[in-house]
C-alpha positions as CSV (number, residue, x, y, z in Angstrom):
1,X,-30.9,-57.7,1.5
2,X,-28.0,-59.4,3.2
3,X,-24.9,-58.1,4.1
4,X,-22.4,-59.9,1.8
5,X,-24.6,-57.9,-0.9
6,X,-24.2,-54.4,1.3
7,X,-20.1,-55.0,1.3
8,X,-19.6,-56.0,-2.5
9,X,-16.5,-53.4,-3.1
10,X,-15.6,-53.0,0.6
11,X,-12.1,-53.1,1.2
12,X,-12.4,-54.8,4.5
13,X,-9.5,-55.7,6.9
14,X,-11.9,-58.8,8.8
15,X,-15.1,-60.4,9.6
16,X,-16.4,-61.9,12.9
17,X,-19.8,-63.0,12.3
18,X,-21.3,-64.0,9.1
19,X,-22.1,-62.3,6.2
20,X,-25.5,-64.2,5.3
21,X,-27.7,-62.1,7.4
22,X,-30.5,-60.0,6.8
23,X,-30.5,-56.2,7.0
24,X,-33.0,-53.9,7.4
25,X,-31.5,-50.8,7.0
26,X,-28.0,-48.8,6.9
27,X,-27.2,-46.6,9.8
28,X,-24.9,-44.3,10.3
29,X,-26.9,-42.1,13.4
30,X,-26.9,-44.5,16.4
31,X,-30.5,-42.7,17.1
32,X,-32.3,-43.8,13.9
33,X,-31.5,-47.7,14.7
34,X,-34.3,-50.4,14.3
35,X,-33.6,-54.4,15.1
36,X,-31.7,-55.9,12.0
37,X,-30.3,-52.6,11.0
38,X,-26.5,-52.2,9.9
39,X,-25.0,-49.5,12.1
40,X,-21.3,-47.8,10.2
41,X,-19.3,-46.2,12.7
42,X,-18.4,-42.7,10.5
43,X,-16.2,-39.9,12.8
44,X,-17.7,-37.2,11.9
45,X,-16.6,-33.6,12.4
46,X,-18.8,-33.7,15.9
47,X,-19.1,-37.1,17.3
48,X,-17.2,-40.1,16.7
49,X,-19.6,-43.4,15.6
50,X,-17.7,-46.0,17.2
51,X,-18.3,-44.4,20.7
52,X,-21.9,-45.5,19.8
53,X,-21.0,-49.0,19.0
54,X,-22.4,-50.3,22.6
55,X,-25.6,-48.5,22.0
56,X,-26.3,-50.0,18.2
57,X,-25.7,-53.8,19.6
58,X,-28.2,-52.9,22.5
59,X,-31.0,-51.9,19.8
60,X,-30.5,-55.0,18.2
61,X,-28.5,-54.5,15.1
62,X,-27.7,-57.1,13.0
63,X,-24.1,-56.1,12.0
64,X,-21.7,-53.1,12.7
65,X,-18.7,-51.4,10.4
66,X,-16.2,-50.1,12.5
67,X,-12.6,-49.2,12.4
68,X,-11.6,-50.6,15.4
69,X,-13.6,-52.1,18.3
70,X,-12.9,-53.7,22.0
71,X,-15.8,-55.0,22.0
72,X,-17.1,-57.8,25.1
73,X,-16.9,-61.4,23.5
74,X,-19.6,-63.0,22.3
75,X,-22.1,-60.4,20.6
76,X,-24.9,-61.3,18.3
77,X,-24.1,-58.9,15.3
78,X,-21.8,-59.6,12.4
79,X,-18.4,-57.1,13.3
80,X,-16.8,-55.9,10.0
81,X,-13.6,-54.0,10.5
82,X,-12.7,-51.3,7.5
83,X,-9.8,-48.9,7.1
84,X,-12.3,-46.4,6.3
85,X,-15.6,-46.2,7.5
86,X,-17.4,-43.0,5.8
87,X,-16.0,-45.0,2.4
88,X,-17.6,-48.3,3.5
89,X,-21.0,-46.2,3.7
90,X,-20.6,-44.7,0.3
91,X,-20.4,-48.1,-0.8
92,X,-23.0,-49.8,1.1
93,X,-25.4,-47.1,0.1
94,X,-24.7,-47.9,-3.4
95,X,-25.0,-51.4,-3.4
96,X,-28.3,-50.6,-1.4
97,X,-29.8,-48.4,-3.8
98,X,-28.7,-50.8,-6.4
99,X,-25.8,-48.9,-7.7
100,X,-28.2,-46.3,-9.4
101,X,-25.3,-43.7,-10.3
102,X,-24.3,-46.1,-12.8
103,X,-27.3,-46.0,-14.9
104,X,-26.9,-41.9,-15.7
105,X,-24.1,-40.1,-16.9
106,X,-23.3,-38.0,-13.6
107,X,-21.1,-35.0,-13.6
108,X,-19.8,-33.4,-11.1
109,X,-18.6,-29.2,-10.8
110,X,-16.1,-28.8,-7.8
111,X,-14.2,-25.3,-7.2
112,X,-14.5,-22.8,-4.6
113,X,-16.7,-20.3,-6.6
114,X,-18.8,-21.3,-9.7
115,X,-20.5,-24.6,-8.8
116,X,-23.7,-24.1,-8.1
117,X,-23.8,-21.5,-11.8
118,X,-22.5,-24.5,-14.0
119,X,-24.6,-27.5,-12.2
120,X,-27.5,-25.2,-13.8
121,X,-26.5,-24.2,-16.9
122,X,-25.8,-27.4,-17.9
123,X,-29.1,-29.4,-16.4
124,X,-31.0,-26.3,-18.0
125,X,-28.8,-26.5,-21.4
126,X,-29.8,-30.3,-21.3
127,X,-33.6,-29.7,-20.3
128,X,-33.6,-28.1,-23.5
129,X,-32.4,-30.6,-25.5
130,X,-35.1,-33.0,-24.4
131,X,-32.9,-34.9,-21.8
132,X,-34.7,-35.7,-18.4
133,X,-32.4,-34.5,-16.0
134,X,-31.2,-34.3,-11.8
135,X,-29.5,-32.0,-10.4
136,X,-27.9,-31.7,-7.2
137,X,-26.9,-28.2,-5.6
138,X,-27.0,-25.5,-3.5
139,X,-29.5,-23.8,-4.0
140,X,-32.2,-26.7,-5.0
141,X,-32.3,-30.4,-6.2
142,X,-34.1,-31.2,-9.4
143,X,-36.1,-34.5,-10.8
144,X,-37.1,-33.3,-14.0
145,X,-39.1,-30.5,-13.4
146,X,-39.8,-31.4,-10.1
147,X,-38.3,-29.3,-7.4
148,X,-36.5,-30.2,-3.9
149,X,-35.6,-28.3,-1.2
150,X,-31.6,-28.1,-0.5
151,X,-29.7,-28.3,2.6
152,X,-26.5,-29.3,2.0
153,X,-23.8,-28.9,-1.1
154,X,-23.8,-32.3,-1.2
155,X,-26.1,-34.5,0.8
156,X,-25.1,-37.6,3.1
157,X,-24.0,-40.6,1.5
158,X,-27.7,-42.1,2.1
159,X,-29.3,-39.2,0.8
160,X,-27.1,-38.8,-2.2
161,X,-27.9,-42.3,-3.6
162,X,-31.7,-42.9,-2.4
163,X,-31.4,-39.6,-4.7
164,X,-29.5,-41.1,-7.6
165,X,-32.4,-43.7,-7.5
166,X,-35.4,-42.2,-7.5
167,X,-33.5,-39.7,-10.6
168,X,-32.7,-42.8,-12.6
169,X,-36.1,-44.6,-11.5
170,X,-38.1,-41.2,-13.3
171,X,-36.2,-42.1,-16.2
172,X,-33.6,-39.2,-16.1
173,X,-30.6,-39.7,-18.3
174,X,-27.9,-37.4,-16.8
175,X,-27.1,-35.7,-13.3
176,X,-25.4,-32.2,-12.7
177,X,-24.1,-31.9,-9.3
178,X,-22.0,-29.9,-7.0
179,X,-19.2,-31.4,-5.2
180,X,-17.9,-29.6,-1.9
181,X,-14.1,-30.1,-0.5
182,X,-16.1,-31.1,2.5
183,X,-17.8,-34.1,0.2
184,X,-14.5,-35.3,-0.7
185,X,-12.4,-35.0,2.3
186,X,-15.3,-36.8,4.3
187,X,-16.1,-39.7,1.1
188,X,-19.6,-38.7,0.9
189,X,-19.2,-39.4,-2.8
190,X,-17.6,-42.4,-2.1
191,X,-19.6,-45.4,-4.1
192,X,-21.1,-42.7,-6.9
193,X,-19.4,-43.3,-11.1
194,X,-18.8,-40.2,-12.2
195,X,-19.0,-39.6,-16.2
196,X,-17.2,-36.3,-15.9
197,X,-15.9,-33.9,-13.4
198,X,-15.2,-30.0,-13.8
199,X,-13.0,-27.9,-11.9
200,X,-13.7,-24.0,-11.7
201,X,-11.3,-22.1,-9.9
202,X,-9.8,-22.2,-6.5
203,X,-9.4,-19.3,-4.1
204,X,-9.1,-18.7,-0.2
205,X,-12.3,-20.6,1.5
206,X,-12.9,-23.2,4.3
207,X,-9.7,-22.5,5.9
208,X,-11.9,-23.5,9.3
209,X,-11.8,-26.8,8.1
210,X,-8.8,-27.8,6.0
211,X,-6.4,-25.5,7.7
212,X,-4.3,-25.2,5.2
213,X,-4.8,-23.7,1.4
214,X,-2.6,-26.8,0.2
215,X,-5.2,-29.3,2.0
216,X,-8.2,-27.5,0.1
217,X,-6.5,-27.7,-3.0
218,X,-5.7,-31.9,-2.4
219,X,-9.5,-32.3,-1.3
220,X,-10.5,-30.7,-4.9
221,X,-7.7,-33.0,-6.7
222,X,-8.8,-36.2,-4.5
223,X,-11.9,-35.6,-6.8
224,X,-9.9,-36.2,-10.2
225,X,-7.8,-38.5,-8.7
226,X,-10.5,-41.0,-8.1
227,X,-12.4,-40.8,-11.6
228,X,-12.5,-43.7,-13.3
229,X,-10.4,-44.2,-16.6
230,X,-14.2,-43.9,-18.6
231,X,-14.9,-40.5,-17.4
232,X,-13.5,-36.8,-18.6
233,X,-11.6,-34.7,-16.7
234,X,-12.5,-30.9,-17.4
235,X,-10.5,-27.9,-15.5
236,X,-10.3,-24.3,-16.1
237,X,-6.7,-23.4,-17.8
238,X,-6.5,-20.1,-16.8
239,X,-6.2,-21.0,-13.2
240,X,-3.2,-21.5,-11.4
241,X,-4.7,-24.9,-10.3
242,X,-6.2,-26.1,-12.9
243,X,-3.1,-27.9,-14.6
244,X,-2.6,-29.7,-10.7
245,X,-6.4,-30.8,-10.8
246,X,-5.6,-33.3,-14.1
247,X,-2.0,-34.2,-12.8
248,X,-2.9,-37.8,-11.4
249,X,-5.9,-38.3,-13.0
250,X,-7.3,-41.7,-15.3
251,X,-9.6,-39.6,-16.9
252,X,-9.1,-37.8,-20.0
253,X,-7.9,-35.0,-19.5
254,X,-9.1,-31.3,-21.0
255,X,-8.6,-27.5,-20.5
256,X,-11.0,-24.5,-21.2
257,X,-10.5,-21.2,-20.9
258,X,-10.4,-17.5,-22.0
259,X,-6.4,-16.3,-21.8
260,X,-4.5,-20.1,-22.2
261,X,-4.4,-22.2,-24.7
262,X,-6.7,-24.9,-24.4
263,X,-9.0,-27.2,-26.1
264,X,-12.4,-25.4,-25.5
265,X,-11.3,-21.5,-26.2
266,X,-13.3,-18.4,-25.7
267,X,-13.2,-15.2,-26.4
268,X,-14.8,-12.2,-24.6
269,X,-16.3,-9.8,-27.6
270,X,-18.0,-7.7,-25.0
271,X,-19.3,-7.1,-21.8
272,X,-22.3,-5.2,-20.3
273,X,-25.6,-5.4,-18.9
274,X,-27.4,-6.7,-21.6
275,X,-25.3,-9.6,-21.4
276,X,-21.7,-11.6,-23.1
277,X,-20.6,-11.0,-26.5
278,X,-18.7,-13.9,-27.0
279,X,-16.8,-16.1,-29.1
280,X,-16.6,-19.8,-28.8
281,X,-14.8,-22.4,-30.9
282,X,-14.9,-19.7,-33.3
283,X,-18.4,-18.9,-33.4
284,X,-20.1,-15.5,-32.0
285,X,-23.0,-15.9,-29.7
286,X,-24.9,-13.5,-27.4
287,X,-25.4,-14.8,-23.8
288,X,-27.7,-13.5,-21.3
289,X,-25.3,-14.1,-18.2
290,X,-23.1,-10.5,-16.9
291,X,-19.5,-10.9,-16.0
292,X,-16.3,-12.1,-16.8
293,X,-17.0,-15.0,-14.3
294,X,-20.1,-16.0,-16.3
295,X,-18.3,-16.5,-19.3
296,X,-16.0,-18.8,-17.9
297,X,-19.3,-20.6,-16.8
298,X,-20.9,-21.0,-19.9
299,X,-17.3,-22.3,-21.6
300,X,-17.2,-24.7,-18.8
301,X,-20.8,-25.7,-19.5
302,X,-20.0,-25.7,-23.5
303,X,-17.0,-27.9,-22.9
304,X,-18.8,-30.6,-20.7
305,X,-21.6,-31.0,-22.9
306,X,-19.1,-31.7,-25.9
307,X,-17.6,-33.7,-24.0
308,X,-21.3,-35.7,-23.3
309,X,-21.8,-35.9,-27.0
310,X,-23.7,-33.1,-27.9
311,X,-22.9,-31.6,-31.4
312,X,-21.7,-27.9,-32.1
313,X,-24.1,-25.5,-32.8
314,X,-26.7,-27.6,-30.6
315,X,-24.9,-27.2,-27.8
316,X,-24.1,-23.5,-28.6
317,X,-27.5,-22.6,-29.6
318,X,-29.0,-23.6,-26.5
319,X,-26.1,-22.4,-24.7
320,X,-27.2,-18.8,-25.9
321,X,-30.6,-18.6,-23.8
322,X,-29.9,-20.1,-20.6
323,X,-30.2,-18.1,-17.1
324,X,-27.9,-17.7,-14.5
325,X,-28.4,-19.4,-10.9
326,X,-30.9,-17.8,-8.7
327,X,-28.7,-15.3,-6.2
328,X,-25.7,-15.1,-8.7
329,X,-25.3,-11.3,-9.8
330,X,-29.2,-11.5,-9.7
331,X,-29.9,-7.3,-10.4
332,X,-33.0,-5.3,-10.1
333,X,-33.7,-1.9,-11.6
334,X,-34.8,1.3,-8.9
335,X,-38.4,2.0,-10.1
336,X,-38.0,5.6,-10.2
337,X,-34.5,5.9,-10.8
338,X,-34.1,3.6,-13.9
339,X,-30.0,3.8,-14.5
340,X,-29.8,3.0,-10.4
341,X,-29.5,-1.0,-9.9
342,X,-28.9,-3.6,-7.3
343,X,-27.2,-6.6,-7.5
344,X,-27.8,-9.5,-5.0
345,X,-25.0,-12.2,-5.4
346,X,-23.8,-15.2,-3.1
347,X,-20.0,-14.0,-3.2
348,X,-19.1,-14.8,0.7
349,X,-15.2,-15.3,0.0
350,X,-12.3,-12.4,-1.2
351,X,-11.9,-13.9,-4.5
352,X,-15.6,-14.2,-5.4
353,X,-16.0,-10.3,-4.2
354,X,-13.5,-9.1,-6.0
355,X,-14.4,-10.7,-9.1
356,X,-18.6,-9.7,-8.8
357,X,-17.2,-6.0,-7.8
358,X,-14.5,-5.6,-10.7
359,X,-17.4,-6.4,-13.2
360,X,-19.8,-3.7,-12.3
361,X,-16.9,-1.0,-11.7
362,X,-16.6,-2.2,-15.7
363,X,-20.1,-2.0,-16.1
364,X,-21.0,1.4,-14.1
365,X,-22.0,4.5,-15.4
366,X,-18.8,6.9,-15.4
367,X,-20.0,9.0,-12.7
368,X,-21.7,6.3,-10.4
369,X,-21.0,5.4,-7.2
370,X,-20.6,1.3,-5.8
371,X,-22.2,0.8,-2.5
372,X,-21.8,-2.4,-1.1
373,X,-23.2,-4.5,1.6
374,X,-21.3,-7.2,2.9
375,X,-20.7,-9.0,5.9
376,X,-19.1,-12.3,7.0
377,X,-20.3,-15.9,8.2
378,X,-19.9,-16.8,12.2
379,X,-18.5,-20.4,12.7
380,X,-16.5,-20.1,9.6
381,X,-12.8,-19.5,8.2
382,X,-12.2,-16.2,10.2
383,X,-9.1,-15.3,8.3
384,X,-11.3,-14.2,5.0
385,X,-13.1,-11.7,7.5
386,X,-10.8,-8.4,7.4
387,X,-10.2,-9.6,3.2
388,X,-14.0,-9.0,2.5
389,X,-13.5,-5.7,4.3
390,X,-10.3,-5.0,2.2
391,X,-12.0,-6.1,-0.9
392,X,-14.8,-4.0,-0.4
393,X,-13.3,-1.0,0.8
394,X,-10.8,-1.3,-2.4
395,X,-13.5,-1.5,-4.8
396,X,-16.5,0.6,-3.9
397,X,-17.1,4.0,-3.2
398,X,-19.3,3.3,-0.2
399,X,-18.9,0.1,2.2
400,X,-21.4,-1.1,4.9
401,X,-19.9,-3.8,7.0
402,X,-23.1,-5.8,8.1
403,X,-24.4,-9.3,10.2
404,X,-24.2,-12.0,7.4
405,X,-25.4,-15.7,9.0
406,X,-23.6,-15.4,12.7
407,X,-24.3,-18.6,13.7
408,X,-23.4,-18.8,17.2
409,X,-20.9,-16.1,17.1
410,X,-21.5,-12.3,18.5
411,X,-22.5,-10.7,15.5
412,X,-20.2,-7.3,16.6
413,X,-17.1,-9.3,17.1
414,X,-17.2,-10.7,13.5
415,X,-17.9,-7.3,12.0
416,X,-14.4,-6.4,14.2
417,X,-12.6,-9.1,12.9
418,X,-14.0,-7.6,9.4
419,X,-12.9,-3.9,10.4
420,X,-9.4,-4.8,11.1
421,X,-8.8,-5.4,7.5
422,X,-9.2,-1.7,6.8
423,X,-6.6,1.3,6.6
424,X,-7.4,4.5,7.6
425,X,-9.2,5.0,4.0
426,X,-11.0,2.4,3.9
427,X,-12.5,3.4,7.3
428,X,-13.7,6.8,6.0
429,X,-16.0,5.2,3.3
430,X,-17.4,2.8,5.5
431,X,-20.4,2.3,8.0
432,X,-20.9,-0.5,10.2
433,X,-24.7,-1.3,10.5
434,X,-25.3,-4.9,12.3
435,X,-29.2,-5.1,11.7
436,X,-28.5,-6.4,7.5
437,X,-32.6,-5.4,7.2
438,X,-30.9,-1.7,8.3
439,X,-27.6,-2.1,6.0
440,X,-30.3,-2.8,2.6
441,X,-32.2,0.2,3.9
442,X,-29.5,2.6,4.2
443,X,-27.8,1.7,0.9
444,X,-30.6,2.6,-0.9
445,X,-31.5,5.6,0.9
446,X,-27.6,6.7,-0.3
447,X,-27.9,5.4,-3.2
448,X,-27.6,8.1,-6.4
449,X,-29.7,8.2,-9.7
450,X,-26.9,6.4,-11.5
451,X,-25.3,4.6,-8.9
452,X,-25.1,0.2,-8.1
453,X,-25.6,-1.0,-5.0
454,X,-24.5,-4.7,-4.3
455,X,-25.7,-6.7,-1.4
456,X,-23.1,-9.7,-1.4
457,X,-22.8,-12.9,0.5
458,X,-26.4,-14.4,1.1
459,X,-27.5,-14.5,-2.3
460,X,-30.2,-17.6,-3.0
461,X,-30.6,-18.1,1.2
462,X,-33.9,-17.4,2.2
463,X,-32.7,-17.0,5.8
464,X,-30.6,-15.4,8.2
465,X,-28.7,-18.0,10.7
466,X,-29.0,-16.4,14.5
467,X,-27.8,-18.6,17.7
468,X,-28.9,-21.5,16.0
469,X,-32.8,-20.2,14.9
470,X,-32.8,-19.5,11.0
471,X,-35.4,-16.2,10.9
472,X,-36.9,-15.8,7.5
473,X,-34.8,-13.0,5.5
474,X,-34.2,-12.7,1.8
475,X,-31.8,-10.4,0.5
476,X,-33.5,-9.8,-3.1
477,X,-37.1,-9.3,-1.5
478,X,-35.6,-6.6,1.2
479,X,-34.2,-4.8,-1.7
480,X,-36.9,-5.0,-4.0
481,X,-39.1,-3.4,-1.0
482,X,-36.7,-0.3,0.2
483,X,-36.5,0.4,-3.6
484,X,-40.2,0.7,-3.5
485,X,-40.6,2.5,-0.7
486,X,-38.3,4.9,-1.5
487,X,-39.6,5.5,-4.9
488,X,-43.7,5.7,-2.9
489,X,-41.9,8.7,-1.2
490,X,-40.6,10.2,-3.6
C-alpha cells in the first residue's frame, strides 16, 4: 500500500518526500516500528509522538505525520505535516482497512450514563431480527456471536477499524458502539461513517480530564457536529442537553423521551421488580429491564431502530424480551431470605447513584432498609468523591464507604475525600470499611429479611485496580457467596 492511498482525505498543510512509496504498516507507538512503516506523531495524554520522531527515522520508517518538525536535512522518509495528527490516523487507518465502516450501518450511543445498556439492547434487538451484528463496548466486543474481550470504551483508532473490518468481512450488517468524551476529544473516531448517533444524558464525570462541565458537554456535541448529512441524530428530550446535542448538527435531527414532547414518546405504566409497564408510540408492552433509567434505554433503543428501518410492532415485539447489560442493576435474591435482594450496578458518578438508588427506594418493601456499598475511583475526577458520599448517605438507610479501583492512589485518602461530603447525619449511618471483599460481607451480615443491599460502582469489572496490579474481584460473585454463607449458617 503506498502512502498517497494512506492520506486520501488528509487535510495536510505539506509534503517533503514523495508520496509513491510503500508502507508496511501505521504506527503510532515509536516501539512497535518495523523498516517501511508509517510512524504518526499523536500527543497523547502521556507522551508526545513527535519527541519520537528521531527514533522512527532511525528504525527505518518510510514516512512520518507530524505536526511540526526540525528535523536535520536530508532524511530518507517522506515528512507529511498535518494540523492534526490523531485525525490524520483515524484516517489513515480507514483508508488502510479499506474504509470498512462504510460498508455497515454504525451507530454510535454517547452520554455519561446509559451507553454501554443501549449498545446492547439494540445489537441484541437486532440479533433477533436475523441481522449479523458488532458491537463495540465496555463491557465486551461482539462479531456475531463471537465474543471479545474489552479494554477500552472505545479502542485506538487502529484497533477500532482492523475491528470494523473483520465485522463487515463476517458479513455483519450493522454496528452498535459506545462513544466516550475521551474518543471524541482525542479523534479516535476520526475516519469511521456513522449511520446514527444517540445521546443519553449528561451529568458530572471526567472532570479529571475536560476540566470543565462545559468542555464535556462540547466533547459529546463534537460527536453530532461531525455526522454526516446521511445519518440521524437521536438525543434524549428530557435532558437539559439534549436540545444542545442537535443544535449544529447535518444530521436529521430527533427527540425521545418520557416527560417532553418528542417524536418517539413513552409512557411509564408501571414500575417494579418484575419489570416496565410501558407505553410506546401508543402501544403497551411489558419489558424485562427495572428502573426509570431503563425505560429511557429501551425508548432510545425503539427510536434508533425506527430510525434503521425496522417496522412497528417488529421492533416493539422484540423490544419486549431483551436483557439488560451485564453489571447494570444486575439483582440477586438472599437464599434464605427471599424478599432480601442485592443489586450490583456500575453507577461510579452522583447522577448515575442517585438515579439506581431512587428506583429501589420506589421499589422497596415499606419497612426495608437500603444498604449501600460504594466507593470511588483513584486517578479520577476527585470532585465527584464527597457527591457519592452525599448521594449515598441521602438515599440509604445504611452507607459503607469502601476501596473502589484505587489505582495508584492511597486507598484511605480517597475514602477521606468521600467522607468530607457528609454532614453530621450522614456520618452516623455510615461505616468506612477499605477491604471492598469486607464492605460485601458486612452488608449482608446487616442486612434484614426485607431489606436491599446495593453494591455500586464496579458493576461488569472482573477486577479490582491496586498500584497498577489488577487482582481478580467480582462484585456479583462476592455477593452471591456471603449470601450463601450466611444462609449455610443459618
Amino acid at each position: 500500500m503506498t502512502l498517497d492511498h494512506l492520506l486520501k482525505n488528509v487535510r495536510t498543510l505539506d509534503i517533503d518526500g514523495s508520496t509513491a512509496v510503500g508502507i508496511g504498516a501505521i504506527r503510532f507507538d515509536s516501539r512497535q516500528l518495523q523498516p517501511g512503516d508509517v510512524f504518526v506523531a499523536v500527543r497523547g495524554t502521556q507522551a508526545d509522538g513527535h519527541a519520537f520522531i528521531e527514533n522512527a527515522l532511525q528504525a527505518g520508517v518510510a514516512a512520518v505525520v507530524c505536526e511540526t518538525y526540525d528535523l536535520p536535512r536530508p532524511v530518507k522518509a517522506t515528512v507529511v505535516r498535518v494540523g492534526n495528527t490523531a485525525e490524520a490516523l483515524g484516517i489513515m487507518a480507514a483508508n488502510y482497512y479499506d474504509r470498512p465502516s462504510h460498508a455497515l450501518k454504525l451507530v454510535g450511543v454517547t452520554g455519561t450514563n446509559g451507553k454501554t445498556t443501549v449498545v446492547t439492547l439494540l445489537w441484541q434487538l437486532f440479533s433477533k431480527l436475523g441481522y449479523k451484528c458488532g458491537m463495540i463496548g465496555t463491557i465486551e466486543h461482539r462479531i456475531g456471536d463471537e465474543l471479545r474481550a474489552s479494554t477500552h470504551t472505545t479502542p485506538d483508532p487502529l484497533q477500532l477499524h482492523a475491528l470494523m473490518r473483520e465485522m463487515a468481512d463476517a458479513g455483519c450488517t450493522h454496528v452498535f458502539m459506545e462513544v466516550s468524551s475521551h474518543a471524541v476529544h482525542q479523534r479516535r473516531i476520526a475516519g469511521l461513517h456513522f449511520a446514527g448517533a444517540v445521546f443519553t444524558n449528561l451529568s458530572h464525570d471526567h472532570l479529571d480530564y475536560h476540566k470543565t462541565f462545559a468542555a464535556y458537554r462540547d466533547a459529546k456535541k463534537m460527536f453530532f457536529d461531525d455526522l454526516p448529512g446521511d445519518a440521524f441524530a437521536l438525543s434524549n428530550a428530557d435532558d437539559r442537553n439534549g436540545a444542545v446535542m442537535l443544535q449544529n448538527t447535518r444530521a436529521a435531527g430527533h427527540f425521545y423521551g418520557l416527560k417532553t414532547p418528542a417524536d418517539f414518546k413513552t409512557r411509564l405504566l408501571e414500575n417494579s421488580l418484575d419489570g416496565l409497564y410501558l407505553e410506546i408510540d401508543g402501544t403497551e408492552l411489558h419489558a424485562r429491564l427495572i428502573g426509570e433509567f431503563n425505560a429511557y434505554n429501551l425508548t432510545a433503543t425503539y427510536a434508533a431502530a425506527r430510525l434503521l428501518g425496522v417496522e412497528k410492532m417488529q421492533a416493539l415485539t422484540a423490544l419486549s424480551d431483551l436483557r439488560g447489560a451485564e453489571g447494570r442493576f444486575d439483582y440477586l435474591k438472599h437464599p434464605a431470605k427471599a424478599a432480601c435482594i442485592g443489586i450490583v450496578d456500575y453507577a461510579h458518578t452522583p447522577d448515575a447513584l442517585e438515579k439506581v438508588l431512587e428506583t429501589i427506594q420506589k421499589l422497596r418493601a415499606r419497612n426495608a432498609k437500603v444498604i449501600t456499598v460504594t466507593g470511588a475511583g483513584g486517578d479520577r475526577d476527585k470532585t465527584k468523591r464527597p457527591q457519592m458520599a452525599q448521594v449515598s448517605a441521602r438515599f440509604s438507610d445504611q452507607v459503607i464507604l469502601t476501596s473502589d479501583n484505587p489505582r495508584s492512589e492511597d486507598p484511605a485518602a480517597i475514602l477521606r475525600d468521600m467522607e468530607s461530603g457528609l454532614d453530621e447525619e450522614g456520618l452516623k449511618k455510615t461505616l468506612v470499611i477499605q477491604d471492598r471483599e469486607q464492605a460485601i460481607k458486612t452488608a449482608v451480615r446487616l442486612a434484614g429479611d426485607h431489606d436491599v443491599i446495593l453494591i455500586a460502582g464496579k458493576g461488569h469489572e472482573k477486577y479490582q485496580e491496586i498500584k497498577g496490579v489488577r487482582y481478580p474481584f467480582d462484585d456479583k460473585e462476592t455477593l452471591k457467596k456471603f449470601f450463601y454463607e450466611y444462609a449455610n449458617s443459618a
